[in-house]
PDB file with one MODEL, atoms N, CA, C and O in Angstrom:
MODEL        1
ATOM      1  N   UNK A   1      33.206 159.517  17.380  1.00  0.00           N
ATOM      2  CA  UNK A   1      32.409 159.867  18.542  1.00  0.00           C
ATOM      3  C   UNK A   1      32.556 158.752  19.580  1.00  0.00           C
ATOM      4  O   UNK A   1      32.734 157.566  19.302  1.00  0.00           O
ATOM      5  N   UNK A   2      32.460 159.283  20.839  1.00  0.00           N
ATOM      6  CA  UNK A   2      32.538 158.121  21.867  1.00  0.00           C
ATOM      7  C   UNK A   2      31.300 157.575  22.298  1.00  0.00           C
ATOM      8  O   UNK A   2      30.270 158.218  22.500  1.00  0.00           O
ATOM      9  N   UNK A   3      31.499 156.068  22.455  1.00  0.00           N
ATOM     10  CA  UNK A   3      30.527 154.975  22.579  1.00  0.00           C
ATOM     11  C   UNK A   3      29.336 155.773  23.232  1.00  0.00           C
ATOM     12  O   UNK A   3      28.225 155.895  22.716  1.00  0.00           O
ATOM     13  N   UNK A   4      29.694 156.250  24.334  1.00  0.00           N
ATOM     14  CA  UNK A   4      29.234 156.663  25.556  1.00  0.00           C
ATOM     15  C   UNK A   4      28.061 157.909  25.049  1.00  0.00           C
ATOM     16  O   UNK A   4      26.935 157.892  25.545  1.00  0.00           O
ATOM     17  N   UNK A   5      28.400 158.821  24.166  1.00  0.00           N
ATOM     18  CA  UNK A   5      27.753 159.862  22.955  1.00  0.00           C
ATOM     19  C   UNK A   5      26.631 159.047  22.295  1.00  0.00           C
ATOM     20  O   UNK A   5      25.529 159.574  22.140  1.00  0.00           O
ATOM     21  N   UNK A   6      26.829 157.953  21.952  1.00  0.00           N
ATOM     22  CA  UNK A   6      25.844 156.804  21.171  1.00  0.00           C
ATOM     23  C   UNK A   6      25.011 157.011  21.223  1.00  0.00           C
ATOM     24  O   UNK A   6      24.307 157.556  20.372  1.00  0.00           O
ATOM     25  N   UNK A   7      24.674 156.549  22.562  1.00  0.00           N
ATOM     26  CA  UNK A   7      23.543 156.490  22.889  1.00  0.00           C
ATOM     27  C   UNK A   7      22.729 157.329  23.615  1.00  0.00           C
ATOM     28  O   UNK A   7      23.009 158.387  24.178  1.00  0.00           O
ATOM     29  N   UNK A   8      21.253 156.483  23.501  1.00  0.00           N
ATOM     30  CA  UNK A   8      20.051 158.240  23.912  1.00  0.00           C
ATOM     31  C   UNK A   8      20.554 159.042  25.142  1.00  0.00           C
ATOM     32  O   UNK A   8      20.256 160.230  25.267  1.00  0.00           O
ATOM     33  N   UNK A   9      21.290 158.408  26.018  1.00  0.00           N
ATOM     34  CA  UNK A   9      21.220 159.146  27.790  1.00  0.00           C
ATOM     35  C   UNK A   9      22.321 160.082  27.396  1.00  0.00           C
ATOM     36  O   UNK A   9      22.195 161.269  27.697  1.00  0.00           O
ATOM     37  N   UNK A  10      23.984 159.447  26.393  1.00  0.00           N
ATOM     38  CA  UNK A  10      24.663 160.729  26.301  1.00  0.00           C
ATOM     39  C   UNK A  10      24.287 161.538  25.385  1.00  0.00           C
ATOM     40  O   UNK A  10      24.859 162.604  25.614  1.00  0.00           O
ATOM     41  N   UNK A  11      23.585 161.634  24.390  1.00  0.00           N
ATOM     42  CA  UNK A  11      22.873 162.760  23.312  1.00  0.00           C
ATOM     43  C   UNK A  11      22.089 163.769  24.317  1.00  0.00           C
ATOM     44  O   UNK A  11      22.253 164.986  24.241  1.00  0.00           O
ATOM     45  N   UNK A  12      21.302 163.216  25.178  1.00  0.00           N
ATOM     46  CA  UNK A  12      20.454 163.881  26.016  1.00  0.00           C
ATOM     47  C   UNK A  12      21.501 164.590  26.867  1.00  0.00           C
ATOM     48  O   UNK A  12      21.409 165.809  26.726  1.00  0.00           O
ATOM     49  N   UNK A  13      22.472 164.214  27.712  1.00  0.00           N
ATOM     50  CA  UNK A  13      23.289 164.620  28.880  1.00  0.00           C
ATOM     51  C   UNK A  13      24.490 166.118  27.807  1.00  0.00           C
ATOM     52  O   UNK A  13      24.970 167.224  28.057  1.00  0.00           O
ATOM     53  N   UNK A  14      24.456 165.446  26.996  1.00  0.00           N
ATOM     54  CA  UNK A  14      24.802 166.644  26.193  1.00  0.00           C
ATOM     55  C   UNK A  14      24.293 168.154  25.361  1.00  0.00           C
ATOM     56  O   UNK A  14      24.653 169.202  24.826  1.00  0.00           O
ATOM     57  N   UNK A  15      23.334 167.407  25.700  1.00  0.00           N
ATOM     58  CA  UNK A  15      22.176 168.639  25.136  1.00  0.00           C
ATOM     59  C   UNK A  15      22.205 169.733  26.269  1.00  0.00           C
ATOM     60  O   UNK A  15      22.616 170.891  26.204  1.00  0.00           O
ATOM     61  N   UNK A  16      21.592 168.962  27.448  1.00  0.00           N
ATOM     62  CA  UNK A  16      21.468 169.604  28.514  1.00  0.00           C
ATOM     63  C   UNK A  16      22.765 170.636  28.750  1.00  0.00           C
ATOM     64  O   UNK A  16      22.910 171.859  28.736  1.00  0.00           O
ATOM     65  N   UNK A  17      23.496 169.652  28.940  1.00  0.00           N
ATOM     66  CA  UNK A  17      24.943 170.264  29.330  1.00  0.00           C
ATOM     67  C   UNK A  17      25.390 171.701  28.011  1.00  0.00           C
ATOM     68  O   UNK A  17      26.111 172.670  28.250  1.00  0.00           O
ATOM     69  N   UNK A  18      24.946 171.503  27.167  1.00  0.00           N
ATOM     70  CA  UNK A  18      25.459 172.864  26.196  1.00  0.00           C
ATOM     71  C   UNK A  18      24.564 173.598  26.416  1.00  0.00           C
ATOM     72  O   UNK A  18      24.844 174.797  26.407  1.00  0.00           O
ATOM     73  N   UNK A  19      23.253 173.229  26.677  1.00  0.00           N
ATOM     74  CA  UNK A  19      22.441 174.749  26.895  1.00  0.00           C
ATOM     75  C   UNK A  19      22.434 175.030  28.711  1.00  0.00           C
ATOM     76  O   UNK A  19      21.598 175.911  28.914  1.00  0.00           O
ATOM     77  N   UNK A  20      22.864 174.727  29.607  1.00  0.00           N
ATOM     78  CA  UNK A  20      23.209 175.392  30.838  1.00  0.00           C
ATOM     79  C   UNK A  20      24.786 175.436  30.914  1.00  0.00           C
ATOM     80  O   UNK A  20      25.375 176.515  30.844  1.00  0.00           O
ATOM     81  N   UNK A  21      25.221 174.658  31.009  1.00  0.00           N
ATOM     82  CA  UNK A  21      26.951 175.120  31.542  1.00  0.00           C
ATOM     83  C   UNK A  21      27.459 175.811  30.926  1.00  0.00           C
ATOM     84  O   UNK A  21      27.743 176.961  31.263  1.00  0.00           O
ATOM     85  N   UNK A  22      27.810 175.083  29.425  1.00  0.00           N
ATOM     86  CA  UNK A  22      28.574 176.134  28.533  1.00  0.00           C
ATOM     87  C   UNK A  22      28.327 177.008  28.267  1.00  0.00           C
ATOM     88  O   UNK A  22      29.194 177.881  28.329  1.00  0.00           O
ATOM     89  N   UNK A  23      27.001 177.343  27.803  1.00  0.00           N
ATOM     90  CA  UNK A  23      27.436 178.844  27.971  1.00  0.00           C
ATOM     91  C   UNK A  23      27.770 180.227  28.763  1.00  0.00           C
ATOM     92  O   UNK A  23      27.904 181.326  28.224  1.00  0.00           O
ATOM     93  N   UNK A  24      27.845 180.030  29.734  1.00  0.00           N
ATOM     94  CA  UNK A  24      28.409 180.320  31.000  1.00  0.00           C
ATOM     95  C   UNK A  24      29.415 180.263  31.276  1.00  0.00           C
ATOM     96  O   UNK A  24      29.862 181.297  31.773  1.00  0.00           O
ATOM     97  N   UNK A  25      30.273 179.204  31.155  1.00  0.00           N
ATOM     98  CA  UNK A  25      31.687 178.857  31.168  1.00  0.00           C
ATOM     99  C   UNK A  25      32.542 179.840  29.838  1.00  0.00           C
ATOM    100  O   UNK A  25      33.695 180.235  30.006  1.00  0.00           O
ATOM    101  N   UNK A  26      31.850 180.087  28.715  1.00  0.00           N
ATOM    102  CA  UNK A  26      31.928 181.002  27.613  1.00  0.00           C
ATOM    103  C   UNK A  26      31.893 182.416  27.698  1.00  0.00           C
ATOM    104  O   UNK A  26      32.755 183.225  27.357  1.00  0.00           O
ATOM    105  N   UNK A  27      30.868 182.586  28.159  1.00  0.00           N
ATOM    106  CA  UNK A  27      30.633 183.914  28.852  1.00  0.00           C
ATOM    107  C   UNK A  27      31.673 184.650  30.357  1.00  0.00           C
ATOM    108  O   UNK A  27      31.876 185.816  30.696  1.00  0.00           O
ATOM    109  N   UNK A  28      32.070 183.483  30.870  1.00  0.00           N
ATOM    110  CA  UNK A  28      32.944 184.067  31.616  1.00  0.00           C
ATOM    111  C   UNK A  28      34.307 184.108  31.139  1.00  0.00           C
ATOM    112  O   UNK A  28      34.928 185.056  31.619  1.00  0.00           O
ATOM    113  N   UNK A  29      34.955 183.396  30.364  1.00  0.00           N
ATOM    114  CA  UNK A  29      35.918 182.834  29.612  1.00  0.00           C
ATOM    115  C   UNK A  29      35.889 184.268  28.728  1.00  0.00           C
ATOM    116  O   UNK A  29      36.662 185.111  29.184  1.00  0.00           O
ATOM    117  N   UNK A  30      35.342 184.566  27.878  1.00  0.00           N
ATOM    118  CA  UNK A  30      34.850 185.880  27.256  1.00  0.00           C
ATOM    119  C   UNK A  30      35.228 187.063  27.525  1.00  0.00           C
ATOM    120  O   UNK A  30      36.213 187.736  27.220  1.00  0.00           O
ATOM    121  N   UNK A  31      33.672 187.346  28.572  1.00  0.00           N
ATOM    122  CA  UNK A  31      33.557 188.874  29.302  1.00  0.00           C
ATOM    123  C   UNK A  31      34.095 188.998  30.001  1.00  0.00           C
ATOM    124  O   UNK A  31      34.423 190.178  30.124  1.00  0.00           O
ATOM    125  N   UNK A  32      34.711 187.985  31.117  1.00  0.00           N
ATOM    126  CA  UNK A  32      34.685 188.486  32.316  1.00  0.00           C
ATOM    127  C   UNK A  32      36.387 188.161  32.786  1.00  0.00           C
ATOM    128  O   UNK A  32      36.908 188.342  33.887  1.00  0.00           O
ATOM    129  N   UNK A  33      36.858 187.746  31.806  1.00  0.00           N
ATOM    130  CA  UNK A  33      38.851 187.422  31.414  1.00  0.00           C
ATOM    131  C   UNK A  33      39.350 186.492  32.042  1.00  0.00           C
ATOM    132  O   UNK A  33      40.565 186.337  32.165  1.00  0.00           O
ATOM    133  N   UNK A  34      38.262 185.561  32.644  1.00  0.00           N
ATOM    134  CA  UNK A  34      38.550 184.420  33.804  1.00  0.00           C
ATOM    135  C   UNK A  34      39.281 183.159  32.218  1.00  0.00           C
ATOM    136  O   UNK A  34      38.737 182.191  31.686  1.00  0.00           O
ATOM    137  N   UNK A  35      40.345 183.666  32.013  1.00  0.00           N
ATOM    138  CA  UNK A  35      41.063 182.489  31.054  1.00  0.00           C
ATOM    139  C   UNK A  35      42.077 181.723  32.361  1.00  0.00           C
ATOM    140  O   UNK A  35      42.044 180.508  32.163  1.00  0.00           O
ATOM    141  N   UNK A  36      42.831 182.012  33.440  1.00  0.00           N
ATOM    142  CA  UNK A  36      43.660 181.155  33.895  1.00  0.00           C
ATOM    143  C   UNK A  36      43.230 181.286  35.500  1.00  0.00           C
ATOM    144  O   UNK A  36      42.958 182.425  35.880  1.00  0.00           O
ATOM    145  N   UNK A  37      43.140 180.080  36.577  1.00  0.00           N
ATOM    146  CA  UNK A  37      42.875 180.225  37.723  1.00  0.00           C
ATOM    147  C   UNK A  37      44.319 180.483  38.336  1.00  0.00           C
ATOM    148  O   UNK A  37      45.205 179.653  38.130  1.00  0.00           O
ATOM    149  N   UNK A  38      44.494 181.300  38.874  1.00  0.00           N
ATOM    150  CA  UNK A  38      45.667 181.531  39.623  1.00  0.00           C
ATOM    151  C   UNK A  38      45.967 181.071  40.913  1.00  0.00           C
ATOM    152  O   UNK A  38      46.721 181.542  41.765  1.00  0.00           O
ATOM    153  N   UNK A  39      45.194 179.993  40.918  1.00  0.00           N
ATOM    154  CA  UNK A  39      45.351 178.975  42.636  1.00  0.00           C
ATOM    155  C   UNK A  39      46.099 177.978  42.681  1.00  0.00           C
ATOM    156  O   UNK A  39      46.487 177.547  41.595  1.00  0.00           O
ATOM    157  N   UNK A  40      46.499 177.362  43.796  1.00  0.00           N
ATOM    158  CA  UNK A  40      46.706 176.090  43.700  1.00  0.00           C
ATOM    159  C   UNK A  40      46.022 175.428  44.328  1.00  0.00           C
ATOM    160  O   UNK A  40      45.480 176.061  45.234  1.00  0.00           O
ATOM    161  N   UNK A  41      45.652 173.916  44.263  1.00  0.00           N
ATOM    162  CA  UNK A  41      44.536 172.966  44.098  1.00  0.00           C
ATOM    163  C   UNK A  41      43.365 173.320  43.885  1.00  0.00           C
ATOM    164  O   UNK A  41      42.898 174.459  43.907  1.00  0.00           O
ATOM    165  N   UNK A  42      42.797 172.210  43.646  1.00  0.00           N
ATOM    166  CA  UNK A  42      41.497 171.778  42.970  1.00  0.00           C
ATOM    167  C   UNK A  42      40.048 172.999  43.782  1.00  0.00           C
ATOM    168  O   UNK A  42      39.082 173.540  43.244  1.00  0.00           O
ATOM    169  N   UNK A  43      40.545 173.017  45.234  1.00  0.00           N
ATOM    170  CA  UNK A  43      39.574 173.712  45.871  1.00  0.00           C
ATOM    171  C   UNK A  43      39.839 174.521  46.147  1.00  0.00           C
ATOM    172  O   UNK A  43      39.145 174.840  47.112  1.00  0.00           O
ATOM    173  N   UNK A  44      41.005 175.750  45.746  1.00  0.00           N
ATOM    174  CA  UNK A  44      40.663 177.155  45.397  1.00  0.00           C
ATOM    175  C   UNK A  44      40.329 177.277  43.799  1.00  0.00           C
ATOM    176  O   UNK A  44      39.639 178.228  43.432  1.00  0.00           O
ATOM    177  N   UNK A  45      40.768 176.412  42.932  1.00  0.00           N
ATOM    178  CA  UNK A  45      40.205 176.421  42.060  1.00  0.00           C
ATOM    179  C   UNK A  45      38.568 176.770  41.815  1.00  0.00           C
ATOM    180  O   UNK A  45      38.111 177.774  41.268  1.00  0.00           O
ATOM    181  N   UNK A  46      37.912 175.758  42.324  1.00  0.00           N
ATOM    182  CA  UNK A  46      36.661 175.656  42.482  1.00  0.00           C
ATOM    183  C   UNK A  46      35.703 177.054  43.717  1.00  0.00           C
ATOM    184  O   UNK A  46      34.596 177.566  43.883  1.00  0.00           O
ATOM    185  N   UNK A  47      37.002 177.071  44.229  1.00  0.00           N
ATOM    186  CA  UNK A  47      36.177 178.765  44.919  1.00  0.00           C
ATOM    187  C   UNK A  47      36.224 179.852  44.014  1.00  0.00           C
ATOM    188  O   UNK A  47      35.559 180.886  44.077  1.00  0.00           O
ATOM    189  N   UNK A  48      37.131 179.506  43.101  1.00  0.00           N
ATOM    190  CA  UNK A  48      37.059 181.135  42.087  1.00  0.00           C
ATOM    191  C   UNK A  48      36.295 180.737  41.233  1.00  0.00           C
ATOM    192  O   UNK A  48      35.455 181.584  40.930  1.00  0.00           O
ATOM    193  N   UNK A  49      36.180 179.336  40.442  1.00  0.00           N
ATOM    194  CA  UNK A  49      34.715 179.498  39.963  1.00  0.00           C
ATOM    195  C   UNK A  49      33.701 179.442  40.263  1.00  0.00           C
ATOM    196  O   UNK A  49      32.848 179.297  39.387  1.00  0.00           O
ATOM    197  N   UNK A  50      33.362 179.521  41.483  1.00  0.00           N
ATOM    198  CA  UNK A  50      32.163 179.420  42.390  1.00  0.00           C
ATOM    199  C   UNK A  50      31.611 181.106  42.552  1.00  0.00           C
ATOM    200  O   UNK A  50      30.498 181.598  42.364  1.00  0.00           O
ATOM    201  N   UNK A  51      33.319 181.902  43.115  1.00  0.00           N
ATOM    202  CA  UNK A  51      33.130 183.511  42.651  1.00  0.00           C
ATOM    203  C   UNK A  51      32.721 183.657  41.338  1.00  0.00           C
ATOM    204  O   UNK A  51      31.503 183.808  41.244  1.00  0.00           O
ATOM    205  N   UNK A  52      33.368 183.665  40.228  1.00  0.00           N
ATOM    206  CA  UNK A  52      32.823 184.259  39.422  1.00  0.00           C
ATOM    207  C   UNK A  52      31.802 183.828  38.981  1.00  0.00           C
ATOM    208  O   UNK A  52      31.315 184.826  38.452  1.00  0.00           O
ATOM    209  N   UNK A  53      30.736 182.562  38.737  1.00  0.00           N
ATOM    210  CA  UNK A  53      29.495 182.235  38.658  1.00  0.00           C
ATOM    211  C   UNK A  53      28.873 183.491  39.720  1.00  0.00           C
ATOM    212  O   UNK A  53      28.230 184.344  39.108  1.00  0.00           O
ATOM    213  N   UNK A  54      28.991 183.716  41.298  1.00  0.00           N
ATOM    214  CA  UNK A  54      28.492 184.394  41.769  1.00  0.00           C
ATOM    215  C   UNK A  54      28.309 185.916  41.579  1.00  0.00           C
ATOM    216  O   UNK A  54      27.302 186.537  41.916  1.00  0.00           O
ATOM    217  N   UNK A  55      29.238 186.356  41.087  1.00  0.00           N
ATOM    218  CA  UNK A  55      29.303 187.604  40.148  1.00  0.00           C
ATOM    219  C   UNK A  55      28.592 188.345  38.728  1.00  0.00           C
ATOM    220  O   UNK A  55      28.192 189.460  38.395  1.00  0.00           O
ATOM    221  N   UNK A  56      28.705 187.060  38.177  1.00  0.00           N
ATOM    222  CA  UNK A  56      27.621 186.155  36.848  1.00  0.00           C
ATOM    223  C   UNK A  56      26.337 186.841  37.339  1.00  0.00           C
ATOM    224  O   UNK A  56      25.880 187.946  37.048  1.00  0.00           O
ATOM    225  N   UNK A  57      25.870 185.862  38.181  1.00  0.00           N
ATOM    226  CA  UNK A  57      24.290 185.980  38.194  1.00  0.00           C
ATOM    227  C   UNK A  57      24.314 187.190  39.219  1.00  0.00           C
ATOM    228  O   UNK A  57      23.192 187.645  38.994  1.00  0.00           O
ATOM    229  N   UNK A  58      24.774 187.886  40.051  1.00  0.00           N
ATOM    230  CA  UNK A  58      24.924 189.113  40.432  1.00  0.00           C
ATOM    231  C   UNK A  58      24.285 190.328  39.344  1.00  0.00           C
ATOM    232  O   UNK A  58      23.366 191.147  39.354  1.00  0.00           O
ATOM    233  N   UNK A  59      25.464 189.859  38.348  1.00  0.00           N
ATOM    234  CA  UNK A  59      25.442 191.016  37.289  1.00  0.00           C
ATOM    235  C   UNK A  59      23.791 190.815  36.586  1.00  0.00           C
ATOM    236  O   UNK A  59      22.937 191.603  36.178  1.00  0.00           O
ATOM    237  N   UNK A  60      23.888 189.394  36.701  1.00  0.00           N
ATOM    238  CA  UNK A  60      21.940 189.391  35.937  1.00  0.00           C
ATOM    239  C   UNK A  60      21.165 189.761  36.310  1.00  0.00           C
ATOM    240  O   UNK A  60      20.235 190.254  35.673  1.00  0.00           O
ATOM    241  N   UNK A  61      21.265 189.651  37.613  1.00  0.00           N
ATOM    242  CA  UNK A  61      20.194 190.377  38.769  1.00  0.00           C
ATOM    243  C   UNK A  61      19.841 191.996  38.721  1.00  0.00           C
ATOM    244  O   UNK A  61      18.733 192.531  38.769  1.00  0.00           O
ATOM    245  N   UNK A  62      21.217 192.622  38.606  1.00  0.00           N
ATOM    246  CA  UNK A  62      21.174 193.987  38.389  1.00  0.00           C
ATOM    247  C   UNK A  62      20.473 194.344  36.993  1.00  0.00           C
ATOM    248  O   UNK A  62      19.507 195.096  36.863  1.00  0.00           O
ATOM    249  N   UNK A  63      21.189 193.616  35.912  1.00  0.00           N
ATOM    250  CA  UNK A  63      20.342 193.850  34.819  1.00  0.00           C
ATOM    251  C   UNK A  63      18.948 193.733  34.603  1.00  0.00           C
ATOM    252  O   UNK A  63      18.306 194.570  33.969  1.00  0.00           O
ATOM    253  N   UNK A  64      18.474 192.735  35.105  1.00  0.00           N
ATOM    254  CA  UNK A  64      17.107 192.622  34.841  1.00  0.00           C
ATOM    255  C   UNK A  64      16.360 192.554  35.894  1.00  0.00           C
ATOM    256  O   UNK A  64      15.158 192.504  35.632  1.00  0.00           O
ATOM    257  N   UNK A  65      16.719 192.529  37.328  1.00  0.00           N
ATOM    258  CA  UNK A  65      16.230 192.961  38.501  1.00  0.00           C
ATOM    259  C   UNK A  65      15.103 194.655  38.727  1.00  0.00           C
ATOM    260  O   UNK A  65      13.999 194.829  39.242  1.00  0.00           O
ATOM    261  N   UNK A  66      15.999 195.515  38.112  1.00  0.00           N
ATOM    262  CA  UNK A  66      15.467 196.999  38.397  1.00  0.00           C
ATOM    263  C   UNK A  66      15.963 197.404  39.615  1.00  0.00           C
ATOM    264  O   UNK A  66      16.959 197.061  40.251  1.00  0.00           O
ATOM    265  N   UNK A  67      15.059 198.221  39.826  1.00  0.00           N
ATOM    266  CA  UNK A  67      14.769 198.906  41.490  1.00  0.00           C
ATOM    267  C   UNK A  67      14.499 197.742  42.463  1.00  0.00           C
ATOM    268  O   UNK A  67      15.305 197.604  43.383  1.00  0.00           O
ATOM    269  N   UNK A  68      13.748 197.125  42.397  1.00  0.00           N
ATOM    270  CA  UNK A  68      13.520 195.768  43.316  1.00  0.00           C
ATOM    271  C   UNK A  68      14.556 195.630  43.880  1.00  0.00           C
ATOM    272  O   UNK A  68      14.718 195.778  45.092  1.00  0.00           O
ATOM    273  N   UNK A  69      15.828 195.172  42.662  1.00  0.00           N
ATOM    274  CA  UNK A  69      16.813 194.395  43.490  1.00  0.00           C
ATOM    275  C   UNK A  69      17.876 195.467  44.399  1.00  0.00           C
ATOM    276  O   UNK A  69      18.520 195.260  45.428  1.00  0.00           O
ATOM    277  N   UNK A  70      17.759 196.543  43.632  1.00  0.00           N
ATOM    278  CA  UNK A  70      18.478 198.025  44.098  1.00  0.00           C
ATOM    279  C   UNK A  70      17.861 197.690  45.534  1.00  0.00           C
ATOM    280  O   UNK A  70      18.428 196.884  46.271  1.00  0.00           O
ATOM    281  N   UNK A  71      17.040 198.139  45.792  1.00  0.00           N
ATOM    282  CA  UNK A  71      16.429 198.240  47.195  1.00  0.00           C
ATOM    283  C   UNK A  71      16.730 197.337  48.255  1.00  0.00           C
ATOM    284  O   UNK A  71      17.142 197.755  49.337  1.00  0.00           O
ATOM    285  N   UNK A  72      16.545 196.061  48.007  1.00  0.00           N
ATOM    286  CA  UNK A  72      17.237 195.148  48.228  1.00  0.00           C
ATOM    287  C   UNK A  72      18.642 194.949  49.241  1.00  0.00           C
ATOM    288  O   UNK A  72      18.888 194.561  50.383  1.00  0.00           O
ATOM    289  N   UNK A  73      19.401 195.493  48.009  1.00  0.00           N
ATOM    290  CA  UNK A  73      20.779 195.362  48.810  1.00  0.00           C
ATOM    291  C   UNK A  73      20.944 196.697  49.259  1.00  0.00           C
ATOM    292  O   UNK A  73      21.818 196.944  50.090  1.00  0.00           O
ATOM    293  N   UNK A  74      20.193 197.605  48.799  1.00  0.00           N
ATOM    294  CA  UNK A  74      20.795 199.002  49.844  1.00  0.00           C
ATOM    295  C   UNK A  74      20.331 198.509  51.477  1.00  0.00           C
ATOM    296  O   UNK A  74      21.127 198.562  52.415  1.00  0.00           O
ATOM    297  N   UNK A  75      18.717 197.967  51.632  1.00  0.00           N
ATOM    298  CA  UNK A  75      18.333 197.634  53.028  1.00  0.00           C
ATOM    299  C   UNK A  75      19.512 196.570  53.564  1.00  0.00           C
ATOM    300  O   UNK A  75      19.885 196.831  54.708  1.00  0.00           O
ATOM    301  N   UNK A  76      20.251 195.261  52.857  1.00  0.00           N
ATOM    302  CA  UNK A  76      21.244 194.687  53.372  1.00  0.00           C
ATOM    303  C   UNK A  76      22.557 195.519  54.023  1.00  0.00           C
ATOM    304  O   UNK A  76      23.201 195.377  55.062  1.00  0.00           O
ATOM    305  N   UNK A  77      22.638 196.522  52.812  1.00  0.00           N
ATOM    306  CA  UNK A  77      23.997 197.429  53.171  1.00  0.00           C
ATOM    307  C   UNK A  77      23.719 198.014  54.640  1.00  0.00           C
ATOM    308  O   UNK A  77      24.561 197.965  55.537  1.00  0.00           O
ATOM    309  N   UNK A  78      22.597 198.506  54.765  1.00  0.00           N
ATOM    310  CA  UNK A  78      21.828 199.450  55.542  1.00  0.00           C
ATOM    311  C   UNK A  78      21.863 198.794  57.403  1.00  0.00           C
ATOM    312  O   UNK A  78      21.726 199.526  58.383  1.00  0.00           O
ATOM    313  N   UNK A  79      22.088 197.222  57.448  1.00  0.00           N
ATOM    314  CA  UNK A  79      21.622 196.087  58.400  1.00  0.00           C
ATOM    315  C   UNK A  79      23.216 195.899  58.485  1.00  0.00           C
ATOM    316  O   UNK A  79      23.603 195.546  59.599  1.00  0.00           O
ATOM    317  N   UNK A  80      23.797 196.000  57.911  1.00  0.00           N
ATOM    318  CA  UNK A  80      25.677 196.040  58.026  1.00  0.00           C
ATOM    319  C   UNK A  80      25.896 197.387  58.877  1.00  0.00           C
ATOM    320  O   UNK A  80      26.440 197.183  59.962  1.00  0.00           O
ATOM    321  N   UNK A  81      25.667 198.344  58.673  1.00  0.00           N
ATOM    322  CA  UNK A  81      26.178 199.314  59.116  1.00  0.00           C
ATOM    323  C   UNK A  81      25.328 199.399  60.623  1.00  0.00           C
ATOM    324  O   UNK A  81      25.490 200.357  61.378  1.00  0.00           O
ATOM    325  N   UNK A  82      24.554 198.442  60.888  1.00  0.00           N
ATOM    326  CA  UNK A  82      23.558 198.669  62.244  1.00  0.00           C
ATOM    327  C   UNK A  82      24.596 198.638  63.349  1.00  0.00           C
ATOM    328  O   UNK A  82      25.382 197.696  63.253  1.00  0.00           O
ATOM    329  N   UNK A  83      24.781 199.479  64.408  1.00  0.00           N
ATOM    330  CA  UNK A  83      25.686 199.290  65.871  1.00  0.00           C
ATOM    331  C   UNK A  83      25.550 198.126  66.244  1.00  0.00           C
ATOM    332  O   UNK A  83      26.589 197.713  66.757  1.00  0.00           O
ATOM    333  N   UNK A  84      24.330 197.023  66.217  1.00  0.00           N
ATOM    334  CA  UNK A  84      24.246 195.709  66.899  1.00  0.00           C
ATOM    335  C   UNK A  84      24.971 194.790  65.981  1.00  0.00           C
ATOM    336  O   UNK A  84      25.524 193.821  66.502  1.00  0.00           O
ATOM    337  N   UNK A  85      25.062 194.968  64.530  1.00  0.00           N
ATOM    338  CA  UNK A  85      25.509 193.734  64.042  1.00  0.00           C
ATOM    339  C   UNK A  85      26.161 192.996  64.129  1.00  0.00           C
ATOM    340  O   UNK A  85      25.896 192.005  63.448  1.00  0.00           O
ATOM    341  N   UNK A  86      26.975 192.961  64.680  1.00  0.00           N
ATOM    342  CA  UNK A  86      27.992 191.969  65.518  1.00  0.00           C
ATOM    343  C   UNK A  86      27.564 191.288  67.114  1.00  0.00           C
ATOM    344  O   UNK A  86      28.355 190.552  67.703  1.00  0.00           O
TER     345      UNK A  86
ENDMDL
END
């Protein structure tokens, strides 16, 4: 194990870190087939995982949102299609 693991701050920073990131990073890796970024550099990299996190919690929203969130984005859809929006 590394030094750095030793001690209390990395036991703690690791804890944390497996119960928010990873599993997420798993779950998309998983479900959602994000195994290879097809960009080049670091910052389209980081925009497609920025998309698919945004997609992520999208999809959670719908799931456990209901009608609420339905409503929601139909009134957004609804403010797109307005003659002034532009």
């Amino acid at each position: 194990m590394h030094k750095r693991m030793k001690d209390d701050y990395g036991k703690q920073m690791m804890t944390i870190r497996k119960s928010t990131v990873e599993p997420i990073i798993r779950n998309l890796v998983e479900y959602f087939g994000i195994r290879k970024v097809n960009t080049i550099g670091i910052k389209l990299a980081n925009k497609c995982m920025i998309m698919a996190g945004i997609a992520y919690n999208l999809k959670k929203l719908i799931k456990y949102g209901g009608n609420q969130f339905w409503c929601a984005i139909i009134s957004l859809l609804d403010s797109f299609k307005a003659p002034d929006f532009y």
